[in-house]
N, C-alpha and C positions, 0 to 999 in steps of 0.2 A: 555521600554523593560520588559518582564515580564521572570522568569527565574524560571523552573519544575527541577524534578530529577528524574531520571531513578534509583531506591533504589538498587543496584546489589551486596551489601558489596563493597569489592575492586574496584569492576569494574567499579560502579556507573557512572554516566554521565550527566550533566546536559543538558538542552534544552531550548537553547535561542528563543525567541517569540518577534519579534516587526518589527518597522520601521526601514532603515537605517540601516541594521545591518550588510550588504553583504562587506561592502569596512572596517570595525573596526578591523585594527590588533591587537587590546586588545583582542577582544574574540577572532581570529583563534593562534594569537600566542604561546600562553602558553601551546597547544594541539600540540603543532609539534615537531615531536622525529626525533631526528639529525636535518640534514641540508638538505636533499634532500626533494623534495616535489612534486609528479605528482599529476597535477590535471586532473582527469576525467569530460569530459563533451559531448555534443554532436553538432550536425550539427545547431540546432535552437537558444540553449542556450549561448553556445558562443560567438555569434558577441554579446550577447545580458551584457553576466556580466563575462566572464572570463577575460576581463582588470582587471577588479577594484577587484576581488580575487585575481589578479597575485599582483598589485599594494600592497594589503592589505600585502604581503609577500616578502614584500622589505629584504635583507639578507637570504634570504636562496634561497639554488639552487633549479629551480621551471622550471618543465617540465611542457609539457598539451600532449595529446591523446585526440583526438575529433572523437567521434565515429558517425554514424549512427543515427537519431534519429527514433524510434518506436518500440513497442514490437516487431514485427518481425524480430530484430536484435539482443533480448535479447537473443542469443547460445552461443553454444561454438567457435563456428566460430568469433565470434566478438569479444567473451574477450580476446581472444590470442591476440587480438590490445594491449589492455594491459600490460599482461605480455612481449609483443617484446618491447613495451617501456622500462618499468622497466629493461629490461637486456641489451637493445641495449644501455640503458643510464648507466651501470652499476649501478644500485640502491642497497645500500646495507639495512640490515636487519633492520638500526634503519636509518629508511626511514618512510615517512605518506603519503598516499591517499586520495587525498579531490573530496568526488564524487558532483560536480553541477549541477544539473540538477532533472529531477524528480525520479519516484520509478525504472524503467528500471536503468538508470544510478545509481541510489544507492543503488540498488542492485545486478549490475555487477561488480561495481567498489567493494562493501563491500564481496563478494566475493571471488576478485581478492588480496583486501588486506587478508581476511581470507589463501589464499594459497601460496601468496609469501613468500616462505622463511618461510612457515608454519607457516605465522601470520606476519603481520606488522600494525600499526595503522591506524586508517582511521577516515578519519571527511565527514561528510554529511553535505551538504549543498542542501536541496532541495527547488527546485524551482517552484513545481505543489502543487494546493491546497491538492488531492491525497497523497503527498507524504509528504508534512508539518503533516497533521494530521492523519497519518499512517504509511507508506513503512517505513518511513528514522525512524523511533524509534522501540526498538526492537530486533536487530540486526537480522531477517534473510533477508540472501542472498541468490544471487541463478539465476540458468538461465532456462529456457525452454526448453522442446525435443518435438518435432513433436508428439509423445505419450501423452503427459502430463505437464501442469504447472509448472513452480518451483517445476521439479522433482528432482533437480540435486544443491545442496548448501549446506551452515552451517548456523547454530549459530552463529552469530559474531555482538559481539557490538560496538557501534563508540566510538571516543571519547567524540564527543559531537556533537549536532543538533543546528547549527543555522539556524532558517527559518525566511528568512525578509519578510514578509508581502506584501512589496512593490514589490518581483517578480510575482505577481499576477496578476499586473497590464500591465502583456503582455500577459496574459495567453488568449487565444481564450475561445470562450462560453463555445463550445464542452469541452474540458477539466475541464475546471473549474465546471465543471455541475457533470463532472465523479467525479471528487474530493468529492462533495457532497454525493455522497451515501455511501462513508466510512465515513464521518459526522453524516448519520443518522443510519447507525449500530452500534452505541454505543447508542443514545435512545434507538434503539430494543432489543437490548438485553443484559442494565444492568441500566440504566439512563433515568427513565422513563421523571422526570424534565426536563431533556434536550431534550427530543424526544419532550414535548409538548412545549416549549420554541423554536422548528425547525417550530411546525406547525403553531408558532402566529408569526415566524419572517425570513418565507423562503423569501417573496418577498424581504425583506431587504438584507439578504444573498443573494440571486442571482444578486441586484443590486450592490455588493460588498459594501455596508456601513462601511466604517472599523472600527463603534465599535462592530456591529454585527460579522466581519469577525474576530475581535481578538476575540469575547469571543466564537464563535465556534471552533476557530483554538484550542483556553487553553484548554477548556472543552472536546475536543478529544484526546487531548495530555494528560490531565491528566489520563481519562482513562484509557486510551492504557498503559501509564506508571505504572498505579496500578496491571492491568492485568498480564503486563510483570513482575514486581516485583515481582509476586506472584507466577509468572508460568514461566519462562522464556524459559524451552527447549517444551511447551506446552503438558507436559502430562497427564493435565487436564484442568483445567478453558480458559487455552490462546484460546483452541481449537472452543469456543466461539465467537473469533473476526472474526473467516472462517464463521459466519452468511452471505449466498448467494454464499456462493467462492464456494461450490460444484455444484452449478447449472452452475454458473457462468463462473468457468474454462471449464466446459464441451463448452461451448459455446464459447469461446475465440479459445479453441485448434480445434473444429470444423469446426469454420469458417474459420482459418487462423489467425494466431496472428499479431493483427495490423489492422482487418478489423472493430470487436468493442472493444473500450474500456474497460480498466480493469474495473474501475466504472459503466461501462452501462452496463455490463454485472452482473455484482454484485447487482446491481438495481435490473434485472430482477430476477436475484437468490433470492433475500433478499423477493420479491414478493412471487414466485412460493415456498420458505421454509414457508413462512407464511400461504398459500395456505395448503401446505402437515401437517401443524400444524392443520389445521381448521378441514380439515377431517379424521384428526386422535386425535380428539376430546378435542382440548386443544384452541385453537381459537375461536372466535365466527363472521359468516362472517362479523358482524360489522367491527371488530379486522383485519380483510382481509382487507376491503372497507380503513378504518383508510392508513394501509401501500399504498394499491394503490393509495390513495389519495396522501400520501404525496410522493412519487417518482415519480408519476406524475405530482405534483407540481414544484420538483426539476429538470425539462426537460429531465426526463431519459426515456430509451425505457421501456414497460411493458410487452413486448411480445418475447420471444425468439423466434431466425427464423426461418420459415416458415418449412424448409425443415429437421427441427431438430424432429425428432420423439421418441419416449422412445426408442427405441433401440439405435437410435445414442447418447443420452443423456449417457445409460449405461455402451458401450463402452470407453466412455471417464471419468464417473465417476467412473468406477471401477478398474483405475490408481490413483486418489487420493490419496493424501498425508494422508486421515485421515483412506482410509481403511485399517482395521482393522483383521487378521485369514480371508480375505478375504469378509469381510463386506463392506458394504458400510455406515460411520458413517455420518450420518448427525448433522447439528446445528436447531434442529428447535425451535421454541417460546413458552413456556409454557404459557406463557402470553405476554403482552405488555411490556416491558422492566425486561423479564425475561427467559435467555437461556437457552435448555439445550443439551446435545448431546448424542444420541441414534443413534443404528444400530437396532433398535426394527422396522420396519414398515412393510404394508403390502402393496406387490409391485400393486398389483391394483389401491391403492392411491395412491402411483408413479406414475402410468402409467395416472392412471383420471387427476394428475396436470398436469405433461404430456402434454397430449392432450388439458387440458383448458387454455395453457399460450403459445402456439407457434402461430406464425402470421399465418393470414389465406390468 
């Protein structure tokens, strides 16, 4: 087991990393305030490891909510599942939330604990590669509106992140593949070492080797954690880690949430930012060629769809979380493993990316 910090002063958190770690009452116990204990999970994950969580928390009283599994669930319609638990069970305020499952679940459930009772504990436990080396550290939470992404959350940090490695190994392709491009958005835009260490060792990674699979898991995790330490409510550098999410959410919220993945869509963003970087003269299409190479190596789509055109693109990005007096700020690449984020652009080269990265 390998064991990170989330640096927050008080708040700080550690983040567990290894094999075996999903059934160890040594690490979930000493994280649980009072005795009451709902564990969030979903329709897939459940049959799959909520025994042996419920198991790991022998002595304390331990409810479940088993939601829906896929983004298209992630409302507010669904988290009220929650909260009717939590009161139908009487839960009182030093009570803890253990969300199982991937970034949807860890961040309804992280959410749900941000509002009950205007704050109660909550531990993550994620189960998507996605969400081991992303969603679940960090603390935001948050649901989706038919408008826009993760319009609608907070700030809120766990008490701690255990992620066992070993739930990877139910994980379907598709998912596991999505996971990967939150992987490679930390080479692009701050860890150039580790971008070129993804490109001499994706096959390994897609074949899940696990000592490749832990040192990409660490190596994102630290990151992300540096990031957050540095920045935590993002009102500068975090804003960096949304490398592809503007592209990206346009396209999630377009198509319907739940028809592409958070990840493949962020693929194709993290492409099309590197694109709008090239002709707005910071890239060189070598530097273009490099990303589409490697997100095509990682099985992700490179083409947003078909029927997404600049108008409908701007529609849905000019609800962004990152705009700004009405701006639309982008993440784009100064270089190869170096971000920055501007509302400087000029919308023809929007429009030219645009049109060169939607399917034909």
């Amino acid at each position: 087991m390998q064991t990170l910090n989330v640096d927050l002063g008080e708040r700080s958190y550690p983040i567990y990393i290894g094999n075996n770690l999903l059934g160890d009452p040594d690490l979930i116990k000493p994280f649980i305030n009072g005795h009451q204990v709902l564990i969030v999970s979903n329709v897939t994950v459940a049959p799959l490891y909520l025994d042996k969580v419920q198991k790991s928390l022998d002595g304390f009283t331990c409810e479940t909510v088993v939601l829906p599994d896929g983004e298209e669930y992630k409302n507010l319609e669904t988290l009220n599942n929650i909260f009717d638990a939590l009161l139908e069970k009487r839960f009182e305020r030093k009570c803890t939330i253990v969300a199982l499952g991937g970034g949807v679940i860890g961040d309804m459930a992280g959410f749900a604990a941000a509002c009950y009772q205007r704050g109660v504990p909550f531990i993550q436990i994620p189960t998507t590669l996605l969400a081991q080396v992303d969603s679940s550290v960090g603390g935001k939470t948050g649901v989706n509106h038919p408008l826009g992404k993760n319009m609608i959350g907070a700030f809120y940090q766990p008490c701690c992140v255990i992620a066992d490695t070993n739930t990877l190994n139910t994980l379907d392709d598709r998912q596991f593949c999505a996971g990967i491009a939150e992987v490679i958005k930390y080479g692009l835009i701050r860890d150039l070492p580790f971008l070129e260490w993804l490109e001499q060792n994706m096959d390994s990674l897609l074949h899940r080797e696990p000592e490749a699979l832990a040192y990409a898991i660490k190596r994102s995790c630290e990151n992300k954690a540096d990031v957050v330490a540095a920045d935590e409510k993002e009102v500068g550098m975090r804003a960096t880690l949304n490398l592809g999410h503007t592209f990206g959410h346009a396209i999630e919220a377009a198509t319907g949430y739940g028809k592409w993945l958070h990840g493949e869509a962020v693929g194709t963003g993290m492409l099309m930012a590197a694109d709008l970087s090239h002709r707005m003269g910071m890239l060189s299409s070598d530097d273009v060629q490099r990303v589409d190479n490697l997100i095509d190596h990682a099985r992700l789509p490179t083409r947003a769809p078909a029927n997404m055109d600049y108008q409908a693109f701007m529609k849905y990005m000019s609800v962004d979380k990152k705009v700004e007096a009405g701006e639309i700020r982008f993440v784009l690449l100064k270089s190869i493993g170096e971000a920055i984020i501007t509302s400087e652009y000029d919308s023809k080269l929007l429009e030219a990316t645009v049109e060169a990265h939607h399917a034909i």
